[in-house]
C-alpha positions as CSV (number, residue, x, y, z in Angstrom):
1,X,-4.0,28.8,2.7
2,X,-4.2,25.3,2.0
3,X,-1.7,24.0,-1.0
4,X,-2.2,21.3,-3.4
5,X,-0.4,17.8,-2.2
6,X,2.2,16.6,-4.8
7,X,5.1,14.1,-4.7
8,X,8.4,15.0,-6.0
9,X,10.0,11.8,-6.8
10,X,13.6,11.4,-7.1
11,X,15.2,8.9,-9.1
12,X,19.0,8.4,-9.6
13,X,22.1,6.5,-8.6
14,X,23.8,6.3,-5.2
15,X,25.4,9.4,-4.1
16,X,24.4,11.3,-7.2
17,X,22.8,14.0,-5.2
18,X,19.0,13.0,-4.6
19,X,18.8,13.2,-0.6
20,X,20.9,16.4,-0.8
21,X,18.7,17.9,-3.3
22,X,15.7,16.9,-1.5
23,X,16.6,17.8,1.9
24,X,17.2,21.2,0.5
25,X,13.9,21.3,-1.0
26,X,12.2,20.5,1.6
27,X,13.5,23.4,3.6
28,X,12.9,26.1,0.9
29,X,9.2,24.3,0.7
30,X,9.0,24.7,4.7
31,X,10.1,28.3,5.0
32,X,7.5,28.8,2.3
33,X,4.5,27.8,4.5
34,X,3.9,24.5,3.1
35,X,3.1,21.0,5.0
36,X,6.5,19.0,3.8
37,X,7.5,15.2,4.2
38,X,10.5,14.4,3.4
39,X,11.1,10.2,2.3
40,X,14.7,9.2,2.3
41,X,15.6,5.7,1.1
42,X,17.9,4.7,3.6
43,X,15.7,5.7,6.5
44,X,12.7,4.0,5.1
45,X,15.0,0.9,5.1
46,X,15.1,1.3,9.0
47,X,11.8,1.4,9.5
48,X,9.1,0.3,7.1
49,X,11.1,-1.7,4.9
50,X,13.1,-3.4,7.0
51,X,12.5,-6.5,6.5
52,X,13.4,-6.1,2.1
53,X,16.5,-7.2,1.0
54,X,18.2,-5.6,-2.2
55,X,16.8,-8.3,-5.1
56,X,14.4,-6.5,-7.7
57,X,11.5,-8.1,-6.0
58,X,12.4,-6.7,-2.9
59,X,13.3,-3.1,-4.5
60,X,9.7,-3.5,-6.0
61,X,7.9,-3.8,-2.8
62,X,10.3,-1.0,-1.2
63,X,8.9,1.2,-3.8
64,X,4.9,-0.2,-3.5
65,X,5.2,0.6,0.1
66,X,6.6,4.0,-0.4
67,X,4.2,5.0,-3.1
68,X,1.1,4.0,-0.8
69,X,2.7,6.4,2.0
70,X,3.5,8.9,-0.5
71,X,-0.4,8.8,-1.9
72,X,-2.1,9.1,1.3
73,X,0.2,12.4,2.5
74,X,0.2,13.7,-1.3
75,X,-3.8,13.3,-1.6
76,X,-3.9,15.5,2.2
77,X,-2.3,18.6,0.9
78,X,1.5,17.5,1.6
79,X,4.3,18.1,-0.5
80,X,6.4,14.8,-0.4
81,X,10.0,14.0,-1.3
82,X,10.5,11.3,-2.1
83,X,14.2,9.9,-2.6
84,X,15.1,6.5,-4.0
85,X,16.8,5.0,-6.2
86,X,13.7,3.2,-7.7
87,X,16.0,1.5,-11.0
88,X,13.4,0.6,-13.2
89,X,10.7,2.1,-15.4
90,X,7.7,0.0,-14.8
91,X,8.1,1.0,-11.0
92,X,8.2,4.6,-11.1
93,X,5.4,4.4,-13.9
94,X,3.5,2.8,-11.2
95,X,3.7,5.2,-8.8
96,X,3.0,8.2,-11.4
97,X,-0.1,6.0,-11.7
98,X,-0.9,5.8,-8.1
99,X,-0.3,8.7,-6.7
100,X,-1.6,11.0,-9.3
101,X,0.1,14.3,-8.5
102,X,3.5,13.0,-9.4
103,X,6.7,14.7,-10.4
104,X,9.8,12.7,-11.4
105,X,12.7,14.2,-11.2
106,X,15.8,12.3,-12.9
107,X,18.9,13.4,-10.4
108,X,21.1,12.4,-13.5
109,X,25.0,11.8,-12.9
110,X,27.6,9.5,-14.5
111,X,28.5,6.5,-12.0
112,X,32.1,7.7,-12.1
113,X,31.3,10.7,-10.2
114,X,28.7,9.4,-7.7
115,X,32.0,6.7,-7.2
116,X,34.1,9.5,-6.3
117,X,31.3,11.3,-3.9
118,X,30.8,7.7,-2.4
119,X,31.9,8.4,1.7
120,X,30.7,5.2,2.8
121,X,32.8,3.4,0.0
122,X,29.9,1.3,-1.0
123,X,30.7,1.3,-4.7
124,X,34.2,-0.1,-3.8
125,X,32.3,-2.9,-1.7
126,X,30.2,-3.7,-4.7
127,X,32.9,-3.6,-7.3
128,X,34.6,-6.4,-4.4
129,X,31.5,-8.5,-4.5
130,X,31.1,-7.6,-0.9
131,X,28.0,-5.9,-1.7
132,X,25.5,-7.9,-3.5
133,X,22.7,-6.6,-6.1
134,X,24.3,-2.7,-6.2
135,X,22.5,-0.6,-8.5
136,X,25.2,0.4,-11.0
137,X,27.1,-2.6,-10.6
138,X,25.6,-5.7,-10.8
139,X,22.1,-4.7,-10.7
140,X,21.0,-2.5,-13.5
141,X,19.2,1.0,-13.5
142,X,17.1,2.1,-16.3
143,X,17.3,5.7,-17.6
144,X,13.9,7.1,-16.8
145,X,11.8,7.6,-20.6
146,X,8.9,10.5,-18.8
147,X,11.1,12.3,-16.1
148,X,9.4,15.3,-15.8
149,X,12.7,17.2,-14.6
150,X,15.9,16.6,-15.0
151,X,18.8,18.1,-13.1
152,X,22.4,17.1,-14.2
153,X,24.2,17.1,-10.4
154,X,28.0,16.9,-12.3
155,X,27.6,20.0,-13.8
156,X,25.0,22.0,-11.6
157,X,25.6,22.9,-7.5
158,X,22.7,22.0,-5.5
159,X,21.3,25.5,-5.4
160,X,21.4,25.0,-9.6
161,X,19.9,22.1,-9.5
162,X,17.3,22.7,-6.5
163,X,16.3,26.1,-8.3
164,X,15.6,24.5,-11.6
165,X,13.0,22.5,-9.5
166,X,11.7,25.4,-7.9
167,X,10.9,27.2,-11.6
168,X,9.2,23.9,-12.8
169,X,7.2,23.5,-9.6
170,X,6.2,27.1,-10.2
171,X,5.3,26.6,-13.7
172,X,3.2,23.9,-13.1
173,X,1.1,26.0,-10.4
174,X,2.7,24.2,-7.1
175,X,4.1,26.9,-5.1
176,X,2.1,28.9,-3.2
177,X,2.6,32.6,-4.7
């Protein structure tokens, strides 16, 4: 049966849980007989954002470049993750806007704790100046104002949190029954 594309877009700081969460979705999604992509931000950065750097203009054309993969999969019956940090509002508005079947999903943590989860001690590098242009830090990230989920990774495991998405993908007819 073929399914209805959609991309889940995941929004939040460094190491608050969004590649976890979506790597775990993406299996349940798989085992569940649907075509799956999964979009990390950091392996995106290898490959077809290479050449951005970290300043906002930069972040924005990461995120234009990742929405025009994301439409043409989403608009062939895939169900993409998509995982970035994608800081501002007028971006992720954008892709809502261009990919059409959109979900947002607000991966919502307080900076302390994604700090303390941080294995690669890049918040410590930022807070040293050693990192430029850090999301958190010295570059800012805007709350999202139309996040259609919202999963609070502090006080929810990953199963919490992934299941919560699982019932609103449901509700909103995107799992296959």
């Amino acid at each position: 049966m073929e399914h209805k594309g959609f991309t889940l877009w995941f929004t939040g700081f460094a190491c608050s849980g969004k590649s976890v969460l979506a790597g775990a979705l993406a299996d349940e999604l798989k085992k569940r007989g649907m075509k799956v992509e999964y979009l990390d931000g950091d392996i995106v950065r290898r490959s077809l954002t290479r050449d951005l750097g970290f300043s906002d203009e930069d972040r924005r054309r990461n995120i234009e470049r990742v929405t025009f993969v994301a439409k043409l999969l989403t608009r062939n019956g895939v169900a993409v993750l998509a995982s970035f940090i994608s800081p501002f509002n007028d971006i992720r508005e954008y892709s809502r806007k261009e990919i059409g079947t959109y979900i947002l999903v607000y991966v919502k943590c307080p900076i302390e704790v994604c700090e303390q989860r941080d294995v690669k001690g890049m918040y410590a590098k930022a807070r040293a100046g050693e990192i430029k242009q850090f999301t958190g830090i010295d570059s800012p990230f805007e709350e999202p104002d139309k996040a259609d989920i919202i999963v609070d990774t502090d006080k929810q495991t990953i199963e919490e949190s992934k299941e919560i998405i699982l019932n609103a993908l449901g509700k909103m007819g995107y799992l296959p029954n």
